[in-house]
Residue frames relative to the residue before (quaternion, step in Angstrom):
aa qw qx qy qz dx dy dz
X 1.0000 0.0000 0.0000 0.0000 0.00 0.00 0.00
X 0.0830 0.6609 -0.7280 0.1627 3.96 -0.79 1.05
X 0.0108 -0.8287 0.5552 -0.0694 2.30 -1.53 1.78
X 0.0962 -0.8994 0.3524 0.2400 3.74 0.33 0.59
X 0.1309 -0.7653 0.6171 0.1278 3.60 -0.48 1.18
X 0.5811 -0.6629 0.4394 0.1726 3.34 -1.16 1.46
X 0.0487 -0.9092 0.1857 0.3694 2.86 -0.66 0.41
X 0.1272 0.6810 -0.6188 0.3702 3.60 1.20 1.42
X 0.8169 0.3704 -0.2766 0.3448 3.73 0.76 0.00
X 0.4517 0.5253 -0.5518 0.4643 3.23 1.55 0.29
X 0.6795 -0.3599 0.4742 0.4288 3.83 -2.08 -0.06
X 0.0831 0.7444 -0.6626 -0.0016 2.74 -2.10 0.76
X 0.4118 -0.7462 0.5230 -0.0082 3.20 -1.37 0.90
X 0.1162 0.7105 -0.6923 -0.0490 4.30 0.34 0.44
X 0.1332 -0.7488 0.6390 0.1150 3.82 -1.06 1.12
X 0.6626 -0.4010 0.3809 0.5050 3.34 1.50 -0.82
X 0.6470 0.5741 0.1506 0.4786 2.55 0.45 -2.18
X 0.7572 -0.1642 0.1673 0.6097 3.51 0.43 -1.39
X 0.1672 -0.6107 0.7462 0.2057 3.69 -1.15 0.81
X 0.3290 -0.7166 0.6096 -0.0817 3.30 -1.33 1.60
X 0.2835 0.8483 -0.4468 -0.0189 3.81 -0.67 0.57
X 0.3826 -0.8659 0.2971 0.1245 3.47 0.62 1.82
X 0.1108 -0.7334 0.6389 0.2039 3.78 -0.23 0.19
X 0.7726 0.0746 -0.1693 0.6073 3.58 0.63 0.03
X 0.8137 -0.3670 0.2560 0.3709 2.91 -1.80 0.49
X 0.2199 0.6779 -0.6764 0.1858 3.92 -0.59 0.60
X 0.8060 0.5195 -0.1597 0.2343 3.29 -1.57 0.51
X 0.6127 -0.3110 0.5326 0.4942 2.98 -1.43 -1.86
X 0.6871 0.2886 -0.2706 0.6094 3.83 1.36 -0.01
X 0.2508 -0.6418 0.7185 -0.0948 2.92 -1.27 2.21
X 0.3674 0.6299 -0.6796 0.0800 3.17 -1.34 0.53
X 0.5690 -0.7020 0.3988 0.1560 3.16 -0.59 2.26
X 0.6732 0.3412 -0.3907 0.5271 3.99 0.73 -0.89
X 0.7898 0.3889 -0.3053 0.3630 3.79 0.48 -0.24
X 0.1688 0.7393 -0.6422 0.1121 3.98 1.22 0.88
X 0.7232 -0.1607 0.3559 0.5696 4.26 0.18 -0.58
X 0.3609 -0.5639 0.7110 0.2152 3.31 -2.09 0.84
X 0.8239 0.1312 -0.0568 0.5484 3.76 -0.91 0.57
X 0.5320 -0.6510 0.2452 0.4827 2.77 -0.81 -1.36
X 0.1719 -0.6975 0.4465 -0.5335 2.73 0.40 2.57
X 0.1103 0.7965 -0.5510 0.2234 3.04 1.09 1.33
X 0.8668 0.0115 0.0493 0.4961 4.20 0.02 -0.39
X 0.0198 -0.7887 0.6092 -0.0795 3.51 -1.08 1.78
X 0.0764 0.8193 -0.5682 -0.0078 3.91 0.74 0.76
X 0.0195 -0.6315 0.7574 0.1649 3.73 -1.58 0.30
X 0.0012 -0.7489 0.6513 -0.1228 2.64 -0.95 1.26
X 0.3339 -0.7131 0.6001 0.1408 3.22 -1.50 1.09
X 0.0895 0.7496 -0.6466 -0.1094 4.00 -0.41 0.37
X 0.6210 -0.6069 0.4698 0.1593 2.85 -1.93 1.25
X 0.5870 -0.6815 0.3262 0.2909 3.75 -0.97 0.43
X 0.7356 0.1388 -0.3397 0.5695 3.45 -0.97 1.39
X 0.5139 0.6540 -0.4347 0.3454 3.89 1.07 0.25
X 0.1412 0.8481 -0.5068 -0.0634 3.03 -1.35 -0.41
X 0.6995 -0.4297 0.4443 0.3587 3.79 -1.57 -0.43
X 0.1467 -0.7469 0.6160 0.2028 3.62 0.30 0.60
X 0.6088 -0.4271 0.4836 0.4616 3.89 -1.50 0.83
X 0.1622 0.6511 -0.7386 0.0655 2.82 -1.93 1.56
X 0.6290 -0.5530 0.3611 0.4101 3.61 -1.09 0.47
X 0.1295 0.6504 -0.7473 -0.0432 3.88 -1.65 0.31
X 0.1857 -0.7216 0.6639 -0.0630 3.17 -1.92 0.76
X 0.8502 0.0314 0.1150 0.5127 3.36 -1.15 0.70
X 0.7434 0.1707 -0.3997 0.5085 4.09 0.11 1.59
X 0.6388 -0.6164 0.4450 0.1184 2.79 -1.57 0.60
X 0.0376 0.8643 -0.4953 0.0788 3.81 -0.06 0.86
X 0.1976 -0.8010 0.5052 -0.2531 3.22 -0.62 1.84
X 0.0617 0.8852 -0.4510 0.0961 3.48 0.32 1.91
X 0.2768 -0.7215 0.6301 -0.0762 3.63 -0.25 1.56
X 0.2479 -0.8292 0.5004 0.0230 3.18 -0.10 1.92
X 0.1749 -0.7977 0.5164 0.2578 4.15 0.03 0.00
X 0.6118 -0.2187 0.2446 0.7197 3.69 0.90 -1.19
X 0.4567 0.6869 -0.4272 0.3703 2.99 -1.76 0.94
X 0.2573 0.7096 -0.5602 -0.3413 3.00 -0.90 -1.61
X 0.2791 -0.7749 0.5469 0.1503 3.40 -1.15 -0.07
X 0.3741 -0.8579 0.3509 0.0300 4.05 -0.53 1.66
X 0.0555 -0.9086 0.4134 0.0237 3.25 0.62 0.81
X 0.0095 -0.7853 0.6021 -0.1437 3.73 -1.15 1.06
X 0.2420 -0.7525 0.6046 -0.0980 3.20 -0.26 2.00
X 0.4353 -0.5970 0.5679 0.3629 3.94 -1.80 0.40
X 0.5576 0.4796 -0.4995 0.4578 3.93 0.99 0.38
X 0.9265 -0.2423 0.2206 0.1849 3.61 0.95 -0.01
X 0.7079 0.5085 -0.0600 0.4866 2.64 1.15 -1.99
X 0.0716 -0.6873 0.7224 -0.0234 3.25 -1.17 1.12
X 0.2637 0.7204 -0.6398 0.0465 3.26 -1.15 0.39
X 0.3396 -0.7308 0.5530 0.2118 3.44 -1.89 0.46
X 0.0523 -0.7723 0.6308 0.0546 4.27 -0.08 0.65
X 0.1195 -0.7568 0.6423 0.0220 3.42 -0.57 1.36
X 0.7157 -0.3731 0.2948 0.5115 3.52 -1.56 0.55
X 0.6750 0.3470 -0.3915 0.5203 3.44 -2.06 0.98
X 0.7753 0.2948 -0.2941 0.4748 4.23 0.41 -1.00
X 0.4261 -0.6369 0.6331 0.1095 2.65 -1.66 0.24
X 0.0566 -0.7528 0.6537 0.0512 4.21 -1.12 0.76
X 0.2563 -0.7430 0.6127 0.0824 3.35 -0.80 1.12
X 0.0673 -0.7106 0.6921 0.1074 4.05 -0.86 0.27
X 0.0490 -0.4975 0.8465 0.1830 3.72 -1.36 0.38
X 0.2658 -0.5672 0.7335 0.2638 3.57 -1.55 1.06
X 0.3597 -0.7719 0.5229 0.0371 3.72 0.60 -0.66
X 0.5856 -0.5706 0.1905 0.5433 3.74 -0.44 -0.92
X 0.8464 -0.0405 -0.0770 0.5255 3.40 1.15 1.03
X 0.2653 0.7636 -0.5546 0.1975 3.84 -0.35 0.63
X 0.0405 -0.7611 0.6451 0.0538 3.56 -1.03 0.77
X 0.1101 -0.8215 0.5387 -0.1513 3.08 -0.68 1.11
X 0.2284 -0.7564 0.6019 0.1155 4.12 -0.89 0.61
X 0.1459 -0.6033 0.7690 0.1527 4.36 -0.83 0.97
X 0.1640 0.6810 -0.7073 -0.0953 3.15 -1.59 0.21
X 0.5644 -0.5461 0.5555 0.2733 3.58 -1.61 0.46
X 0.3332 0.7646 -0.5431 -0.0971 3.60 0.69 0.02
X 0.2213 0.8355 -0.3798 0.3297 3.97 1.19 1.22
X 0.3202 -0.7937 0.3748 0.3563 4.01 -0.09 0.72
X 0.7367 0.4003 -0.2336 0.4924 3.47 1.49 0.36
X 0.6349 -0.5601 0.3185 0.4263 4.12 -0.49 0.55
X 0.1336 -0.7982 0.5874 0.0008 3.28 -0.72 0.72
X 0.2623 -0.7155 0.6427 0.0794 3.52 -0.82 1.98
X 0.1581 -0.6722 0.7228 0.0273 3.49 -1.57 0.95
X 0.0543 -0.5150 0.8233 0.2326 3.46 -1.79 -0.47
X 0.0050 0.7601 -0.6471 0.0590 3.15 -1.23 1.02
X 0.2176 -0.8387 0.4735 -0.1582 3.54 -0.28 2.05
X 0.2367 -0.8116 0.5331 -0.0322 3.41 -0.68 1.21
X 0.1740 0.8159 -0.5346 0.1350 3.61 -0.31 0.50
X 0.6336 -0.5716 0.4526 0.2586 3.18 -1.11 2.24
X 0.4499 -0.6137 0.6338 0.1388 3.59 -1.00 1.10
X 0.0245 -0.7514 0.5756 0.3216 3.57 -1.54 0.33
X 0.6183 0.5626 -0.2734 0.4759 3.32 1.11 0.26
X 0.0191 0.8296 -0.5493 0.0986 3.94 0.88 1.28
X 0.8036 0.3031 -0.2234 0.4609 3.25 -0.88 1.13
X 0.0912 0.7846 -0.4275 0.4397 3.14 1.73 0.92
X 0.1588 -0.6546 0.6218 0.3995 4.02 -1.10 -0.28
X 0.7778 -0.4098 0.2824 0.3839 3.80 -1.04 0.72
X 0.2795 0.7284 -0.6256 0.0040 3.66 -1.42 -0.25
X 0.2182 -0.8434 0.4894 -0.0387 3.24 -1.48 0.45
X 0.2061 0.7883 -0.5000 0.2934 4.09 0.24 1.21
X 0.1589 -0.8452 0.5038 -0.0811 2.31 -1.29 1.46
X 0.0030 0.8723 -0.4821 -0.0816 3.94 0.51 0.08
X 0.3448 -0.6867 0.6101 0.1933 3.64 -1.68 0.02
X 0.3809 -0.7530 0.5349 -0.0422 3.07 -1.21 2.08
X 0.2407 -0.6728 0.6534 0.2501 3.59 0.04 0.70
X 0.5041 -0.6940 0.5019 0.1111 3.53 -1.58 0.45
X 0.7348 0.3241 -0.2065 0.5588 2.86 1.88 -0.80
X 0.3915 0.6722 -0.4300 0.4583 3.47 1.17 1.03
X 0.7911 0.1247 -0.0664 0.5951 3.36 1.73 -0.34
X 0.1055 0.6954 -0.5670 0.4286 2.91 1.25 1.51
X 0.8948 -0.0780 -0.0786 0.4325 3.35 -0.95 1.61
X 0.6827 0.2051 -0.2261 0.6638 3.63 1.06 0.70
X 0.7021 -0.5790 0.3995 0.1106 2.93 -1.66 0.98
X 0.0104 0.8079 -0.5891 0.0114 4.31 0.01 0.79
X 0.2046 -0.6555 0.7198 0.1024 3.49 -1.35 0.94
X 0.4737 -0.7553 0.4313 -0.1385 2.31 -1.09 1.96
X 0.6959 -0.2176 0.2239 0.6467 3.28 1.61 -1.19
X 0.4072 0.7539 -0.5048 0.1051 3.18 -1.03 0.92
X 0.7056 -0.4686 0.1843 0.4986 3.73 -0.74 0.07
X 0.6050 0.6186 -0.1870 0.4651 3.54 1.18 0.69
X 0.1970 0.8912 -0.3836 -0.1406 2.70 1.75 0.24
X 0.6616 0.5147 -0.3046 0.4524 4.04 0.91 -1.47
X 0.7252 0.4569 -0.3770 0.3511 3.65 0.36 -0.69
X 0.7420 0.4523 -0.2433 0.4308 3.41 1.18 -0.65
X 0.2194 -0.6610 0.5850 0.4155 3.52 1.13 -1.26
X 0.4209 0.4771 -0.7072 0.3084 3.60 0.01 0.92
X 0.5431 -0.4107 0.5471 0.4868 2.51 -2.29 -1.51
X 0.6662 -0.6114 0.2851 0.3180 3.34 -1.62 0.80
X 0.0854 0.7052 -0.7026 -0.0430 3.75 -0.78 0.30
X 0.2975 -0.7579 0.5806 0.0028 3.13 -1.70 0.94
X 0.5142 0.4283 -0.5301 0.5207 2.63 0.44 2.23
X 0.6627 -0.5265 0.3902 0.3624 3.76 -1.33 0.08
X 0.3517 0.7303 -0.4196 0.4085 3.58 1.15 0.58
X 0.0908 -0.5667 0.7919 0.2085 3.50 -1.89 0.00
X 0.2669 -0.5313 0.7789 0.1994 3.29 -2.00 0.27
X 0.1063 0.7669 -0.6327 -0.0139 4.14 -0.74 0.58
X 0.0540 -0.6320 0.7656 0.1073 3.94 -1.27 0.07
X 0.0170 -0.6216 0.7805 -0.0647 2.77 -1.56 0.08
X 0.0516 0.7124 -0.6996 0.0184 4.11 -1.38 0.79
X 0.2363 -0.6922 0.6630 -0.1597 2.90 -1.07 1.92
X 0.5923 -0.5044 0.6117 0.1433 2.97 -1.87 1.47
X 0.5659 -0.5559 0.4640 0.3944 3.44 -1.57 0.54
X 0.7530 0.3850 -0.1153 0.5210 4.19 -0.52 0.55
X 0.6342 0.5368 -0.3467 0.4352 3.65 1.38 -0.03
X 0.0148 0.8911 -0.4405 -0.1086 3.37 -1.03 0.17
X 0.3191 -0.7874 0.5243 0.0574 3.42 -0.57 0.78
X 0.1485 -0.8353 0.5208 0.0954 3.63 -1.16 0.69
X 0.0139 0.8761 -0.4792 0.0509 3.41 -0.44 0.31
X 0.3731 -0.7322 0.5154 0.2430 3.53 -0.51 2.30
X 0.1621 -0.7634 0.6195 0.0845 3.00 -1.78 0.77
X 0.5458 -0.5577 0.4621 0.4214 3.95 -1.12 0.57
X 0.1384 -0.7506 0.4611 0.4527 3.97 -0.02 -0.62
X 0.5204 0.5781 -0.4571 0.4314 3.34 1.58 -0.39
X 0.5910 0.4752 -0.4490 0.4726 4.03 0.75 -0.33
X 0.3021 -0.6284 0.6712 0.2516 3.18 -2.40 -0.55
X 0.1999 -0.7814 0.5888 -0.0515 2.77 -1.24 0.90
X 0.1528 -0.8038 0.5745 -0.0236 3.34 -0.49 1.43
X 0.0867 0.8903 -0.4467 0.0188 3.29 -0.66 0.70
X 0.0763 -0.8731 0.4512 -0.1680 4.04 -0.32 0.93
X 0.4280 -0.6413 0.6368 0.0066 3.33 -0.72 1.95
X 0.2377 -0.7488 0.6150 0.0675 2.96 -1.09 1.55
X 0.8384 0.2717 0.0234 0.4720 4.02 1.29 -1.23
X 0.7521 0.0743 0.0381 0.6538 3.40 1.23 0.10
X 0.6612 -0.4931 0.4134 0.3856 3.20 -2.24 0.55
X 0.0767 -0.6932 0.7120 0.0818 3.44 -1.92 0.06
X 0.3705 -0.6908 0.6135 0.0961 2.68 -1.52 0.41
X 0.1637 -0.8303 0.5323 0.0216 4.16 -0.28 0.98
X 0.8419 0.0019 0.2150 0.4950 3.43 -0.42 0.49
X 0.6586 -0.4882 0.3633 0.4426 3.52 1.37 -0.83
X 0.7107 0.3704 -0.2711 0.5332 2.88 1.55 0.30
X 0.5741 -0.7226 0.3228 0.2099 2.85 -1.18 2.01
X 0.1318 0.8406 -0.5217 -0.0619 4.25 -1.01 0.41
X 0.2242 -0.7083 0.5693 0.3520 3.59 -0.81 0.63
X 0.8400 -0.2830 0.2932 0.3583 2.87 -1.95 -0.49
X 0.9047 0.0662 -0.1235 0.4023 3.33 -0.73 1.15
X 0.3925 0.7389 -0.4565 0.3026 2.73 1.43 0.93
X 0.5304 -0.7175 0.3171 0.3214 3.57 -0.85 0.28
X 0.1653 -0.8678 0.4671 0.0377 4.12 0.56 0.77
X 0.1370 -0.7178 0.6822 -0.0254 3.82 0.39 1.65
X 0.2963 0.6367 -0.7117 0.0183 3.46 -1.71 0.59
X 0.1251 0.6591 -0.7413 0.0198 3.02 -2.06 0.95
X 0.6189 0.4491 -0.4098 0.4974 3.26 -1.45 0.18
X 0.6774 0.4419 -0.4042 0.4272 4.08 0.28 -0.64
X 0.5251 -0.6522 0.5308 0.1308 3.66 -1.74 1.08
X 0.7305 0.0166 0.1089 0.6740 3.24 1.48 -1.03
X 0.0864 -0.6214 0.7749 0.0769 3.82 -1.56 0.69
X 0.3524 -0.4146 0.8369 -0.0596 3.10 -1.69 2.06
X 0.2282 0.5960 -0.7640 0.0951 4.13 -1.82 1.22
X 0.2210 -0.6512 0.7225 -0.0707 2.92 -0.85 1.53
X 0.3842 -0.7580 0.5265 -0.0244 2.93 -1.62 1.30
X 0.1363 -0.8860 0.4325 0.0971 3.39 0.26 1.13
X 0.7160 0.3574 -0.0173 0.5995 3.19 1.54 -0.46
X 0.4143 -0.6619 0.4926 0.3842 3.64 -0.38 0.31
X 0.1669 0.7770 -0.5355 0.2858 3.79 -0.37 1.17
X 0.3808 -0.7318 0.5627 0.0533 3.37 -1.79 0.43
X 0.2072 -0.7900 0.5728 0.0699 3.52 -0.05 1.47
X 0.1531 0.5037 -0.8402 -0.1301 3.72 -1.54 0.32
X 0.2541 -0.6551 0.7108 -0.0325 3.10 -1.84 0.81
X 0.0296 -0.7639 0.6101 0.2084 4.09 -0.82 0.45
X 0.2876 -0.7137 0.6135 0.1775 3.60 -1.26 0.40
X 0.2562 0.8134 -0.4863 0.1904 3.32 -0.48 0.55
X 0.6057 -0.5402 0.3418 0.4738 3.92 -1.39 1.76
């Protein structure tokens, strides 16, 4: 089953500050068919404006996975951690059993994110926070894990759950394949151009639900960048 949810039809949010667009339910935009895919609880793109930001707020118990696009974005946590993840990296938070923490743009120019939640299986964890840089051309025309509950076997960062994070950036006309459980989900979202899933057509930033499939065949139709989560 692949499903592509436009994305003029996913939720949205202009604060100013931050233009906000929710593929699932997050917020002020409910929509009961769209609580999370697996467990794929929260997929926001969000664009934040320059020298803005998230003032420190509280998380618990999920997994948060920031896929910088351009930009970058400055994180500051009450354990310490400070760090900068510029466009191409990736920052990984365990909220764990508590952590408050502030992202800011402190950049003279907007900075586009994806920012991915994912149901923890391990609740009651103590906090942490890493962040690392993903060349782009290291996963030029193949598929890189980015993060997942594997951290040594894969070469990512660690989340603590049954999930991958992957990307992958494809030439117009290239294609890439990628076995799938069918009992998982797989979410999956063009950051720069059209694709093609399985046979089904998507534009940029659309949202690409799949289950039930053995294998995804994306053809680039457009030169573009794919991150995709797996997950029970």
């Amino acid at each position: 089953m692949i499903e592509v949810r436009p994305f003029a039809s996913l939720g949205h949010a202009d604060h100013g500050w931050l233009n906000a667009v929710h593929h699932f339910s997050f917020a002020n935009y409910h929509d009961p068919a769209r609580m999370g895919w697996g467990a794929l609880r929260v997929w926001n793109d969000d664009t934040i404006a320059a020298q803005s930001g998230f003032p420190p707020h509280p998380h618990r118990d999920m997994e948060i996975v920031t896929f910088v696009r351009s930009g970058a974005i400055t994180h500051q946590d009450n354990l310490g951690n400070k760090g900068r993840t510029g466009a191409g990296d990736v920052q990984v938070m365990s909220a764990g059993t508590g952590i408050a923490h502030a992202e800011y743009n402190l950049e003279n120019e907007p900075t586009t994110l994806f920012q991915i939640w994912i149901e923890t299986d391990r609740q009651g964890d103590a906090p942490r926070w890493g962040q690392r840089e993903f060349p782009s051309g290291e996963r030029a025309g193949r598929w890189e894990i980015v993060a997942s509950d594997q951290p040594d076997a894969h070469n990512s960062l660690l989340i603590r759950a049954d999930a991958k994070v992957l990307a992958a950036t494809l030439k117009a006309g290239e294609t890439i394949e990628l076995p799938l459980d069918p009992a998982r989900h797989q979410y999956l979202v063009s950051v720069g151009g059209d694709i093609e899933a399985n046979g089904h057509r998507a534009a940029p930033r659309d949202g690409v639900a799949i289950t039930g499939e053995s294998n995804l065949t994306v053809t680039a139709l457009s030169d573009t960048e794919l991150v995709l989560v797996d997950s029970r």
